[in-house]
Backbone as numpy.savetxt, mean C-alpha at the origin, in Angstrom:
# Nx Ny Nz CAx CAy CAz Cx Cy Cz
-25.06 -35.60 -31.83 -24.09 -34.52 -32.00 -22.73 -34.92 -31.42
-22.68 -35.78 -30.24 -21.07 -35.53 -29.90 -20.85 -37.14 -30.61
-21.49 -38.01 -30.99 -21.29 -38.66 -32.23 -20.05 -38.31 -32.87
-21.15 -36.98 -33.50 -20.79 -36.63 -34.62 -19.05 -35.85 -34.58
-18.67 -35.22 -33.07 -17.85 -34.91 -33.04 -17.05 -35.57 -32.55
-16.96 -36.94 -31.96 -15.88 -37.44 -31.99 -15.33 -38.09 -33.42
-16.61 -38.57 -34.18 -15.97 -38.77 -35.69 -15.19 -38.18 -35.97
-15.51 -36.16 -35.87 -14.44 -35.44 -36.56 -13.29 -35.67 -36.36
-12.99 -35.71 -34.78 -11.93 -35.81 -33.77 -11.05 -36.90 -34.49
-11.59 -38.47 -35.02 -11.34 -39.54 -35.54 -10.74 -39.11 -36.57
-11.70 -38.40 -37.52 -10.98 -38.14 -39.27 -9.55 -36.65 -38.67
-9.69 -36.31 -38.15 -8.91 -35.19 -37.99 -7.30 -36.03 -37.46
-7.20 -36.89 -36.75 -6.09 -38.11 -36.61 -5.56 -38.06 -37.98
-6.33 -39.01 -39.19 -5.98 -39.15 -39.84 -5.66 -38.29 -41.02
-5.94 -36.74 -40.82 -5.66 -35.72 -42.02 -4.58 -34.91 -41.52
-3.37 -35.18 -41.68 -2.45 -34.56 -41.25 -2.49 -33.01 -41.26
-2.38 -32.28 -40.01 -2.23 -30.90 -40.40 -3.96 -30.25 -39.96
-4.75 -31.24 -39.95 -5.64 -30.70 -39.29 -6.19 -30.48 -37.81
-5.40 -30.93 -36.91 -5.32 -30.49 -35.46 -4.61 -29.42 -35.45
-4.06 -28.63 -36.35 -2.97 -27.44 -36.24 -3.27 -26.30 -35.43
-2.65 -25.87 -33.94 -3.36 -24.82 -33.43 -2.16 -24.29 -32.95
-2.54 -23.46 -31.68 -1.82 -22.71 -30.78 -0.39 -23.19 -31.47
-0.32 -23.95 -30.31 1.34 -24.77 -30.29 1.85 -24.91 -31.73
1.08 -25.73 -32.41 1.70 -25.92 -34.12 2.10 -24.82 -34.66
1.18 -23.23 -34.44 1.49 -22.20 -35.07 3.04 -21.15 -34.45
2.90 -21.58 -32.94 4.11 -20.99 -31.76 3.29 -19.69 -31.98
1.85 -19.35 -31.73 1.47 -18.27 -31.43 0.64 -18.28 -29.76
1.18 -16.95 -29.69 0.31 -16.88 -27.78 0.27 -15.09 -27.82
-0.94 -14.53 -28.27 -0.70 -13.09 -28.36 -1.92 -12.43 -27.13
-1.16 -11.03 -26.89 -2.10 -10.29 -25.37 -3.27 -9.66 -26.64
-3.98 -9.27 -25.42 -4.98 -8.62 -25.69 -5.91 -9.32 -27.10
-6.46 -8.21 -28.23 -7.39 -8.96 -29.58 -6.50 -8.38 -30.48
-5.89 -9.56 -31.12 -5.26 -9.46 -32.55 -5.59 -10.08 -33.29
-6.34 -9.62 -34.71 -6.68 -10.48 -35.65 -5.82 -10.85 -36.31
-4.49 -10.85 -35.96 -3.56 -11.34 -37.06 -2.57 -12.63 -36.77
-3.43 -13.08 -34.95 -2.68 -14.29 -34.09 -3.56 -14.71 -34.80
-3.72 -15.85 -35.38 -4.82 -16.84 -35.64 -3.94 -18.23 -36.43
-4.50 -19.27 -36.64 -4.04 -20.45 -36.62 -5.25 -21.48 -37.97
-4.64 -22.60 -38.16 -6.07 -22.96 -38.82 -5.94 -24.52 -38.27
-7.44 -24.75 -38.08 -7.44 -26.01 -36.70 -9.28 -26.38 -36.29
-9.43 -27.26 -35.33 -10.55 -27.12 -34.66 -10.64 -26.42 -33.29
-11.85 -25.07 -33.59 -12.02 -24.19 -32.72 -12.98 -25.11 -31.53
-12.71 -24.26 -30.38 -13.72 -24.59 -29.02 -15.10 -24.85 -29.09
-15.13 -23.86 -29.96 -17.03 -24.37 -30.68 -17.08 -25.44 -31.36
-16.40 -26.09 -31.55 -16.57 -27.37 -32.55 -16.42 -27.03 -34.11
-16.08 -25.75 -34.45 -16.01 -25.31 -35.97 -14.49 -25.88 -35.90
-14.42 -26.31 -37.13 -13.19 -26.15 -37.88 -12.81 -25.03 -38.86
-11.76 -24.52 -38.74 -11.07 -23.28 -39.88 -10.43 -22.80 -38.96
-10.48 -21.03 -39.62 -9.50 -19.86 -38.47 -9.64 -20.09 -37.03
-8.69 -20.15 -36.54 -8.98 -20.49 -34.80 -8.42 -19.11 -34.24
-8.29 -18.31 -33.32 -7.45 -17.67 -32.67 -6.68 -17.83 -31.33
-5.29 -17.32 -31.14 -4.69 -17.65 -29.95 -4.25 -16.47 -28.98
-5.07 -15.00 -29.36 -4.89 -13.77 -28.50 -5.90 -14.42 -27.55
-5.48 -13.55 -26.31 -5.86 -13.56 -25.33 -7.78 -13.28 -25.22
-7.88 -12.30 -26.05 -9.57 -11.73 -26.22 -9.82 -13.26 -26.95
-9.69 -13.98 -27.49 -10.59 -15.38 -27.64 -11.62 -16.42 -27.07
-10.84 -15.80 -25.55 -12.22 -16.60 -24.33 -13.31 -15.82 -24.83
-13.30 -14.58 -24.91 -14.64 -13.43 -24.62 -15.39 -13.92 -26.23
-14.77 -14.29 -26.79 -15.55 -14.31 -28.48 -15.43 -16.05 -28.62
-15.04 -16.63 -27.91 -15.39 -17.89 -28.24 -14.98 -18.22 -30.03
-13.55 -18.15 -30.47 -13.26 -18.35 -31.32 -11.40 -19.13 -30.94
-11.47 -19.57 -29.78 -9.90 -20.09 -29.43 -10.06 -21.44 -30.50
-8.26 -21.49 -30.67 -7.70 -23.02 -30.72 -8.15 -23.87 -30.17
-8.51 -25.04 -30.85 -8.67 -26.30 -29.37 -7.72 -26.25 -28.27
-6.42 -26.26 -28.46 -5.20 -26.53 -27.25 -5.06 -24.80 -27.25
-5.60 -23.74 -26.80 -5.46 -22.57 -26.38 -4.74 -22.58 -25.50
-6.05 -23.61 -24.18 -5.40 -23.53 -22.69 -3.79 -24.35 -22.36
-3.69 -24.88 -23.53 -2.54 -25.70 -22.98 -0.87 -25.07 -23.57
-1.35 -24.27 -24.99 -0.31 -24.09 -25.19 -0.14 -22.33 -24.73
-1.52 -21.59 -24.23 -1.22 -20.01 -23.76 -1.28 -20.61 -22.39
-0.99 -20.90 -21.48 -1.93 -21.47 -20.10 -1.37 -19.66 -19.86
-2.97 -19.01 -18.56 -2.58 -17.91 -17.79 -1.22 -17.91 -16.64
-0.35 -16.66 -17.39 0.35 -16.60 -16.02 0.20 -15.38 -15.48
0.34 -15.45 -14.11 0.14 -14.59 -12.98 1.52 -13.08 -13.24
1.62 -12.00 -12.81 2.44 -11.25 -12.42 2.74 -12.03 -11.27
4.13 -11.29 -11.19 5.02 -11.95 -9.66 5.86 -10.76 -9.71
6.12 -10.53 -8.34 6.63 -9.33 -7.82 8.04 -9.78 -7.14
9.10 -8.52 -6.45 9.69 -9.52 -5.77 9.34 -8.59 -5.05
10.35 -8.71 -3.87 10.36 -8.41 -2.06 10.04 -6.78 -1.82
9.76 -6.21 -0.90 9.71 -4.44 -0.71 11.23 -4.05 -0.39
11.52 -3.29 -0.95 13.00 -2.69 -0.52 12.79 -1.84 0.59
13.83 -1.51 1.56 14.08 -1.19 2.80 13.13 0.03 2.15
12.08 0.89 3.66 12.11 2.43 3.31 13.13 3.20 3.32
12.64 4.02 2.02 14.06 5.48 1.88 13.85 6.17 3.61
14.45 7.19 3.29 14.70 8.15 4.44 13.57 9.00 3.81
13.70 9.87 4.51 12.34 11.39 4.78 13.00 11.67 3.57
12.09 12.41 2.62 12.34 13.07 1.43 12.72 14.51 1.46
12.50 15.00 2.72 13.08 16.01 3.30 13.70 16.15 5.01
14.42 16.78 5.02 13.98 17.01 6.55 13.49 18.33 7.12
13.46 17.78 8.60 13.19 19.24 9.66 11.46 19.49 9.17
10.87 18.99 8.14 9.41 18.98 7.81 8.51 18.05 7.20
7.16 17.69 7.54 6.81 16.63 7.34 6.38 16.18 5.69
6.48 15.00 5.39 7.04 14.51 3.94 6.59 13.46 3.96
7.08 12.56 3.05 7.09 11.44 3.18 8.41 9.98 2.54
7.77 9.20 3.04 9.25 7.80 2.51 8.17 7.36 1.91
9.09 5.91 1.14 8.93 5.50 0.06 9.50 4.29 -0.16
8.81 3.36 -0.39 9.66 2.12 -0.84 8.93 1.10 -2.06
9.73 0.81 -2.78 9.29 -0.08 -4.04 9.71 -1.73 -4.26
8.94 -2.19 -5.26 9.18 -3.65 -5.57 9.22 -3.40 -7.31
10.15 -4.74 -7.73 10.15 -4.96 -9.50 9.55 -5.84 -9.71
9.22 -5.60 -10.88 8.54 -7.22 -11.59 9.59 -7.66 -12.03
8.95 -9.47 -12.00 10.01 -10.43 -11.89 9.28 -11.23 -13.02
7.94 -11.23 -13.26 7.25 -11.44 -14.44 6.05 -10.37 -14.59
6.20 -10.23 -15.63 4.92 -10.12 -16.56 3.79 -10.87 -16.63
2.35 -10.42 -16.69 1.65 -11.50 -16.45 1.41 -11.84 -17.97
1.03 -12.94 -18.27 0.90 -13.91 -19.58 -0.45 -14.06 -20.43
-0.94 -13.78 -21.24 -2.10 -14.73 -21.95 -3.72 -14.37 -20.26
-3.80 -13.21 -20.01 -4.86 -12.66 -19.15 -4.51 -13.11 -17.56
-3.59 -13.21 -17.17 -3.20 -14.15 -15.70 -3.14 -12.74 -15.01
-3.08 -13.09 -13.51 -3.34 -12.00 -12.55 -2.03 -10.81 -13.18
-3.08 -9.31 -13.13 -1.74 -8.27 -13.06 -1.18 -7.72 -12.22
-0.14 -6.90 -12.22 0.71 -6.88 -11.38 0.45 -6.01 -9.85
0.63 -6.09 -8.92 -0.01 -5.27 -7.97 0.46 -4.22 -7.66
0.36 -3.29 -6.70 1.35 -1.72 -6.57 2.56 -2.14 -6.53
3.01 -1.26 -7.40 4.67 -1.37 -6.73 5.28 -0.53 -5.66
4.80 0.92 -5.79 5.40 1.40 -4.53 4.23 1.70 -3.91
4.91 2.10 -2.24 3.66 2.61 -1.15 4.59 3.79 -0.53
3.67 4.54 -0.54 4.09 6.21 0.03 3.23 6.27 1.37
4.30 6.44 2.55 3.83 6.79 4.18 4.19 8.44 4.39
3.79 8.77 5.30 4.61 9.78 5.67 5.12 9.69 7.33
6.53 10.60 6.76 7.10 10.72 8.06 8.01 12.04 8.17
8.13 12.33 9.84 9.05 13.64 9.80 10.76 13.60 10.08
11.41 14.18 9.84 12.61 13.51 10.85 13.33 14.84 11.59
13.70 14.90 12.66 14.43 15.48 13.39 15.56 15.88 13.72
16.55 15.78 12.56 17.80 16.14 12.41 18.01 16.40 11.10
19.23 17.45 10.69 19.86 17.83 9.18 20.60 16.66 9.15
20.96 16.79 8.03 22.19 16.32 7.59 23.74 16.08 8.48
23.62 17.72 8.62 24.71 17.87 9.51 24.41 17.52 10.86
23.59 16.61 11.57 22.96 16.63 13.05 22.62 17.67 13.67
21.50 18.67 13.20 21.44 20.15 14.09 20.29 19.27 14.24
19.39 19.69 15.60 17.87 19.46 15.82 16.72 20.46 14.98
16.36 19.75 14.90 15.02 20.40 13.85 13.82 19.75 14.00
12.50 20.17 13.66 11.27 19.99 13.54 10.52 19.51 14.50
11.05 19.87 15.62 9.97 20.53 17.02 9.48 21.71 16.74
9.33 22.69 15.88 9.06 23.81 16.15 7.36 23.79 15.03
6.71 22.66 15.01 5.85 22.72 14.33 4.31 22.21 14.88
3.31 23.35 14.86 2.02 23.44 15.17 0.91 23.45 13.78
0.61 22.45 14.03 -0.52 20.97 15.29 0.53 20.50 15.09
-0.03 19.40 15.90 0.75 18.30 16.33 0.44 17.15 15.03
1.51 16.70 14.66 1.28 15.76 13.61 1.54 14.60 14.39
0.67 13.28 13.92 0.48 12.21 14.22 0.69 11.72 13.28
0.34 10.00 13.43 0.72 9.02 12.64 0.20 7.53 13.28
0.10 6.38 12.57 -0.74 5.21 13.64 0.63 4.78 14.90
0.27 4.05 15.79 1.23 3.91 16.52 1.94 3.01 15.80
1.38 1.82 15.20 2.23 0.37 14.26 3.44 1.17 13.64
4.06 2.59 13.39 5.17 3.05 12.77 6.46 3.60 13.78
5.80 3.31 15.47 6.47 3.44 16.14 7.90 1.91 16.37
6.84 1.05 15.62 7.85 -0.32 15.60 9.19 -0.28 14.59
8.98 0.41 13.85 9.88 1.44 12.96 11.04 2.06 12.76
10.64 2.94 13.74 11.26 4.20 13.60 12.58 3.88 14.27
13.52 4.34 13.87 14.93 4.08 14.64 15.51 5.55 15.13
15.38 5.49 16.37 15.91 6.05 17.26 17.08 7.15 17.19
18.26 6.27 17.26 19.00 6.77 17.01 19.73 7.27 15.38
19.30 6.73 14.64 19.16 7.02 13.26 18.73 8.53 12.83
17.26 8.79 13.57 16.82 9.71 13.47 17.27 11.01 14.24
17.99 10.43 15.60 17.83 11.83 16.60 19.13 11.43 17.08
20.38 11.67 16.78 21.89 11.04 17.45 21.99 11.83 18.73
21.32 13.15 19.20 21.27 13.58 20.62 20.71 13.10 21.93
19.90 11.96 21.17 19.66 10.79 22.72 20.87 10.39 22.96
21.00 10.09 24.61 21.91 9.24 25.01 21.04 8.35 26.33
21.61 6.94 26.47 21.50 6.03 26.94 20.29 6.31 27.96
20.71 7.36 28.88 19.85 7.19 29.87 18.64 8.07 29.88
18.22 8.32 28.45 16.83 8.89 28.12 16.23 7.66 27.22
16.47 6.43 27.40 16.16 5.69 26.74 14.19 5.19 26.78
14.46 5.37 28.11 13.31 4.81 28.93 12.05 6.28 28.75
12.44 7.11 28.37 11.65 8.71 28.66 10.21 8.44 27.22
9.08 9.05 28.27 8.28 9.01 27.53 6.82 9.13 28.10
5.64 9.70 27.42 4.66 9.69 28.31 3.72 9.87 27.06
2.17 9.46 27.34 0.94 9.32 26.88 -0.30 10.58 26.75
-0.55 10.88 26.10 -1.61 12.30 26.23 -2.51 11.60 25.78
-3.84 12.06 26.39 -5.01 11.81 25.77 -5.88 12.86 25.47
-6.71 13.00 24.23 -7.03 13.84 23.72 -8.72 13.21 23.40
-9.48 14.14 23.47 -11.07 13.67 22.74 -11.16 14.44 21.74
-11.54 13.92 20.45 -11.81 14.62 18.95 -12.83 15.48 18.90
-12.81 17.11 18.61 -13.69 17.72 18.60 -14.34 17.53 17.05
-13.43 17.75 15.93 -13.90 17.96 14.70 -12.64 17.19 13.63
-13.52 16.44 12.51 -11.99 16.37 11.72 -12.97 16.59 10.51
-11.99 16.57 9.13 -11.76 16.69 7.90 -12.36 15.44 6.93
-13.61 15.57 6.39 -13.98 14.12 5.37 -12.61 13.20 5.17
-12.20 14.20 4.94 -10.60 13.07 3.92 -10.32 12.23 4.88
-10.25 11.71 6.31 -10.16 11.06 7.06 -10.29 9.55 6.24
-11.74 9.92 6.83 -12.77 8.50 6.54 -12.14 7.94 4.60
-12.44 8.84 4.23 -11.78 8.46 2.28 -10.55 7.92 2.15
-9.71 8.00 3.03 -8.38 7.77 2.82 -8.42 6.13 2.82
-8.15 5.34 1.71 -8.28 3.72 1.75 -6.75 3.25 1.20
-5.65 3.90 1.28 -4.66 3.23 0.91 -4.01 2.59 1.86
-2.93 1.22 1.52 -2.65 0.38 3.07 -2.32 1.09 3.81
-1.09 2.01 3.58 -0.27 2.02 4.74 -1.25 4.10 5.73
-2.19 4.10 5.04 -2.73 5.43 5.73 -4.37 5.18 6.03
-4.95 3.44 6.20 -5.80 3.24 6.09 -6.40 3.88 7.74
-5.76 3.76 8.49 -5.04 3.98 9.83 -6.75 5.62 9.85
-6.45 6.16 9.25 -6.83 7.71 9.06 -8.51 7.64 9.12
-9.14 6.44 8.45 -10.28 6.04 9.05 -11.17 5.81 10.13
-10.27 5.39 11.25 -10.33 5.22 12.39 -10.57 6.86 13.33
-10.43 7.77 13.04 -10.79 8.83 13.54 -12.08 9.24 13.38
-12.54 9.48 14.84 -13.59 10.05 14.99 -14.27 10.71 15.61
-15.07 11.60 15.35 -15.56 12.81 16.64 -16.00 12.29 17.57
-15.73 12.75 18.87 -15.97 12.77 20.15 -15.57 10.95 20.89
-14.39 10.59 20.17 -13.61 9.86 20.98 -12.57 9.96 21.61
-11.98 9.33 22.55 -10.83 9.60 23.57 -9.96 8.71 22.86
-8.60 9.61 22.24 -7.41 8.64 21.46 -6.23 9.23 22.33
-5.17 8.08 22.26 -3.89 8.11 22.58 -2.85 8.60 22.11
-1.98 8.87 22.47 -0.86 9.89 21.09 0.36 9.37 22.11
1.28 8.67 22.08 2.35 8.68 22.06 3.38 8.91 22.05
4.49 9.91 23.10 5.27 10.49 23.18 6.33 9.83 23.07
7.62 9.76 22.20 8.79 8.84 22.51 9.56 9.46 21.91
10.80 9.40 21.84 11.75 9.85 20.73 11.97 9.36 19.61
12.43 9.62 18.84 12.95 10.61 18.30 12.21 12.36 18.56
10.50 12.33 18.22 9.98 13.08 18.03 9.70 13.78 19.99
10.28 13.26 20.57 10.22 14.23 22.14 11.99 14.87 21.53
11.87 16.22 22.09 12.75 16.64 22.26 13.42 16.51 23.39
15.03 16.57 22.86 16.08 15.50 24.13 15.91 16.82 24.78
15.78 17.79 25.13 16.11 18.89 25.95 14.93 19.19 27.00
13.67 19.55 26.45 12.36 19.85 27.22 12.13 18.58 27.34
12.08 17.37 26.80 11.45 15.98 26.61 10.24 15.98 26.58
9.29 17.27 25.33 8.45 17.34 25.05 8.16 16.98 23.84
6.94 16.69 23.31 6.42 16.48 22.06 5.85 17.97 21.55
6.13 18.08 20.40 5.96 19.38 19.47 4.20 19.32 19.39
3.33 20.14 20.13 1.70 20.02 19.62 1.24 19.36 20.78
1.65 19.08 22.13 1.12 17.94 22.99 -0.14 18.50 23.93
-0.07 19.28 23.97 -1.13 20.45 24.79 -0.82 20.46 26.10
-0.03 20.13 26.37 0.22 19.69 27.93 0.28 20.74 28.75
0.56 22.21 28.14 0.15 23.48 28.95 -1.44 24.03 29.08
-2.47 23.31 27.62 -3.62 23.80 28.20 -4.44 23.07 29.14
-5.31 24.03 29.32 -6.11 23.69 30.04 -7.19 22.83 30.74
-7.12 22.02 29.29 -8.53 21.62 29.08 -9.69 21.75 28.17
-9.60 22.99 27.99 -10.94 23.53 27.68 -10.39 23.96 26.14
-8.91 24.06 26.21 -8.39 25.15 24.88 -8.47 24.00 23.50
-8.97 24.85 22.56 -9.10 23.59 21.24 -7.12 23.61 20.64
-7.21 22.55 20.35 -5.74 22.28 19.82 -5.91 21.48 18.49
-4.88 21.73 17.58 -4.95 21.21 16.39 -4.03 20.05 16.02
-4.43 19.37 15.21 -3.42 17.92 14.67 -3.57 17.97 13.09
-2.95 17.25 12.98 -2.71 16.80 11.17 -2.11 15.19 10.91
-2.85 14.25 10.18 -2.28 13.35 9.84 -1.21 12.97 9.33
-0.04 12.79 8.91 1.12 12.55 8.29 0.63 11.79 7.08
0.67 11.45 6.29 0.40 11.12 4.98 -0.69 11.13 4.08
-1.36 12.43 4.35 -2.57 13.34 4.39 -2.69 14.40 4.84
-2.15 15.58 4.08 -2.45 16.98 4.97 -3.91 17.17 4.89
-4.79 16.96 4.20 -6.10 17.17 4.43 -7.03 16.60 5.38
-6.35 15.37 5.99 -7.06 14.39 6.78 -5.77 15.44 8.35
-7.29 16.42 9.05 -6.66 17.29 10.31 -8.02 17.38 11.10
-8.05 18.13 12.04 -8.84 18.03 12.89 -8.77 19.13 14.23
-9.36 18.96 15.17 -8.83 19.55 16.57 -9.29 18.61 17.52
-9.24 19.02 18.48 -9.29 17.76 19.94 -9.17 18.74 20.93
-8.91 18.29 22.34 -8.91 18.80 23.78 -7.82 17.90 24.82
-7.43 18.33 25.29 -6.51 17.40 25.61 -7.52 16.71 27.26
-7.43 15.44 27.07 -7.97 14.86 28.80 -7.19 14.83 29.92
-6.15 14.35 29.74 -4.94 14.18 30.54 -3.84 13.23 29.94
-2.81 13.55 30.68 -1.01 12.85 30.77 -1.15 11.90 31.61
-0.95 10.35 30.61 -0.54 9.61 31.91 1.04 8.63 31.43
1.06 7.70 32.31 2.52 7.06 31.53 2.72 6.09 30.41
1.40 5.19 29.96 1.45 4.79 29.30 -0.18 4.71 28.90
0.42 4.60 27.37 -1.05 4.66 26.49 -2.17 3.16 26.73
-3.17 3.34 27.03 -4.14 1.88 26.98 -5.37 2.22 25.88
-5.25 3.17 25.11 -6.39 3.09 23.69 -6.38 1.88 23.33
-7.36 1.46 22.79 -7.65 0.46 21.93 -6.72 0.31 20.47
-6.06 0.01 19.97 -4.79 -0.32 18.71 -5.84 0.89 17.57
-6.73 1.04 17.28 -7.12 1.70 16.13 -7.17 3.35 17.00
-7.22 3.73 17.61 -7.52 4.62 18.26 -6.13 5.21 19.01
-4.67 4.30 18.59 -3.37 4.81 19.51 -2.43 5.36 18.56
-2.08 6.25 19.13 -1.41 7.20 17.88 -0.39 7.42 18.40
0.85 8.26 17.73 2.30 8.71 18.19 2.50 9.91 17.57
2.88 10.77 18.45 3.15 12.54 17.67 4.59 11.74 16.85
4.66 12.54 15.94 5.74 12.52 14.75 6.91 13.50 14.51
């Protein structure tokens, strides 16, 4: 048999027009089109109709030179653009940032991956710089990794210099949360998994979200008792909420990174 097909291979040299495929025809089509096709020696060793759509691997009816003249190309993305700002203010929302395609993927090559990713966040000033959105119960959180983030003064222009340093740690043990927790699998809210009943987590007081005046966090429990149940809410998930107890205030957070959080 492969004799027999390199003979063909041999007489096909000499019959002009009978290697004719992909390339000879300048066809490279997506998906199954019966109307890309070529006439040539196919992958199976037949000679006649060849095809050069992409569905040809799956049916085993390609061009001989398929791979060379469709070769797969990949999608390619470019860079993430800066995040927007809060889509609202004074209440919790979310930002947003996107990427373009820079190619198309080719002849079945990798497709393209998300383009945008939606976080949420709150912000603490209008437009006009009035203070806003301390006045909101539970306490919304967020992972701490968005505290690397957040800009300061961007968000809250009523800090000045020597509240730079201000800030303190609550710890709280999880009484109860919400399925949607655990379900939540997108990157930037994968974070929401990590919650769980009857552990001791960290929450993070800093500014923007301490108010410059009380230099409290909005939801911190720091007046109860102990004993009193208090409520939270995830930021890029209102369904992923819960309650907790507060343990105590100390100055700085030592949770474990999946378990350290920052009021918002």
């Amino acid at each position: 048999m492969r004799t027999l097909w390199m003979a063909l291979c041999a007489l096909a040299r000499l019959w002009p027009g009978a290697q004719a495929g992909c390339a000879e025809a300048g066809r490279c089509c997506p998906g199954r089109d019966p109307a890309c096709f070529a006439r040539g020696w196919r992958l199976d060793r037949v000679y006649g109709t060849c095809f050069c759509d992409q569905a040809c691997r799956l049916t085993g009816d390609c061009c001989f030179d398929y791979d060379r003249a469709c070769p797969a190309r990949p999608c390619f993305v470019g860079e993430w653009s800066p995040w927007s700002g809060c889509a609202d203010q004074c209440k919790p929302t979310t930002r947003v940032r996107r990427r373009s395609v820079q190619q198309e993927p080719q002849n079945g090559g990798a497709p393209c991956p998300p383009l945008e990713e939606r976080a949420g966040c709150l912000e603490y000033s209008t437009p006009q710089g009035q203070n806003c959105g301390h006045s909101y119960v539970p306490a919304f959180i967020t992972t701490s990794a968005f505290n690397k983030e957040r800009t300061r003064q961007a968000t809250s222009p009523h800090w000045s210099t020597h509240t730079e340093d201000a800030g303190y740690c609550m710890e709280f043990k999880t009484e109860s949360l919400t399925p949607h927790c655990a379900l939540e699998n997108r990157p930037l809210t994968r974070w929401m998994q990590y919650l769980r009943e009857g552990y001791t987590v960290c929450v993070d007081c800093q500014p923007p979200a301490m108010n410059s005046v009380s230099l409290r966090c909005s939801g911190d429990g720091l007046d109860s008792d102990g004993n009193q149940t208090l409520h939270w809410q995830a930021i890029g998930n209102p369904r992923c909420q819960g309650t907790w107890k507060k343990v105590r205030r100390v100055d700085q957070c030592s949770c474990p990174a999946v378990h350290s959080f920052i009021f918002i």
